[in-house]
C-alpha positions as CSV (number, residue, x, y, z in Angstrom):
1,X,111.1,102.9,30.8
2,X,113.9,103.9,33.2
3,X,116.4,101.1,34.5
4,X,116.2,101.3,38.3
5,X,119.2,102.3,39.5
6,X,120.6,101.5,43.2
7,X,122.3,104.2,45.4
8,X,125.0,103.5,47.1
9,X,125.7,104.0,50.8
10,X,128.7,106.3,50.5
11,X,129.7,106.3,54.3
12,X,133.3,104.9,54.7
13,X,133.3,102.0,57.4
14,X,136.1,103.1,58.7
15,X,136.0,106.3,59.8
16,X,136.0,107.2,63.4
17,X,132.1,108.1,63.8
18,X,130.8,104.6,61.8
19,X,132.6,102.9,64.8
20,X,131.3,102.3,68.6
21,X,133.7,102.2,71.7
22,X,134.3,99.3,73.7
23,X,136.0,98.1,77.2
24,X,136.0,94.4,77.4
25,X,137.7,93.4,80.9
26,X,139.1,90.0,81.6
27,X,140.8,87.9,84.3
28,X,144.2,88.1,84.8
29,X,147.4,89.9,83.0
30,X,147.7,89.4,79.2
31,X,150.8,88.5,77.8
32,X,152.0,91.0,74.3
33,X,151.6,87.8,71.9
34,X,147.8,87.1,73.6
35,X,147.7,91.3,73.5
36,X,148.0,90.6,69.7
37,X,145.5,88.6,69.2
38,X,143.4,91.5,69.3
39,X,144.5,93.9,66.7
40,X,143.3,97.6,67.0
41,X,142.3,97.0,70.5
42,X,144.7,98.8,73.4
43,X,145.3,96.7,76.8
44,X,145.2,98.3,80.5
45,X,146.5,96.1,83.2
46,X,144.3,97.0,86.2
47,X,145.0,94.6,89.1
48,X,145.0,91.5,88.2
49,X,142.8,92.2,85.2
50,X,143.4,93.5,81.7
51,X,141.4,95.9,80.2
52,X,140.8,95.8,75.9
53,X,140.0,99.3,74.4
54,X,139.2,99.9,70.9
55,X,136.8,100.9,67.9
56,X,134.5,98.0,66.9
57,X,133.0,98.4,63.2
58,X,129.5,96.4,63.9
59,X,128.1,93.2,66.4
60,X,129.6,90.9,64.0
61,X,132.9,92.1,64.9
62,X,132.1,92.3,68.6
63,X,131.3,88.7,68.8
64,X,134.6,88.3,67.0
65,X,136.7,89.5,69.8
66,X,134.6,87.3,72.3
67,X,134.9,84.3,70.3
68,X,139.1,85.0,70.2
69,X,138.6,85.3,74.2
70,X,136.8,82.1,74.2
71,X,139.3,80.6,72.1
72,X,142.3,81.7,74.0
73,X,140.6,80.9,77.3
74,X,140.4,83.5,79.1
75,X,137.4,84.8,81.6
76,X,135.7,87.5,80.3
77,X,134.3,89.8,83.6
78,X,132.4,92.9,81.6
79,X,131.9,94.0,78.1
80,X,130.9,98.0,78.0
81,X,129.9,100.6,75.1
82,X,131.4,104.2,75.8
């Protein structure tokens, strides 16, 4: 009798293609130290808005970076694939 062996899923997390593309907007101009509460992420003023850009692994992180905006009260206006 053979022992069952599992495969592994060999594909890296962290390479560019296992990520998907976001824009989150939100109200108002983000100070660098709120800026860095988002690590990985660039920000865009636009207006009187700030635009987050960045690579997001899975949902799970996703609803990380909109819990921090929660926490951190700010208004989120739009959240985008690309």
């Amino acid at each position: 009798m053979r022992a069952h062996t599992h495969r592994l899923d060999t594909r890296v997390m962290n390479e560019p293609e296992a990520y998907e593309h976001f824009e989150i907007r939100v109200r108002g101009l983000l100070s660098e130290r709120i800026i860095g509460a988002f690590p990985g992420m660039r920000a865009d003023a636009e207006g009187a808005e700030t635009l987050l850009v960045g690579p997001l692994v899975d949902q799970a992180a996703l609803n990380g970076v909109l819990s921090q905006i929660e926490a951190l009260g700010l208004e989120l206006l739009e959240v985008r694939r690309r």
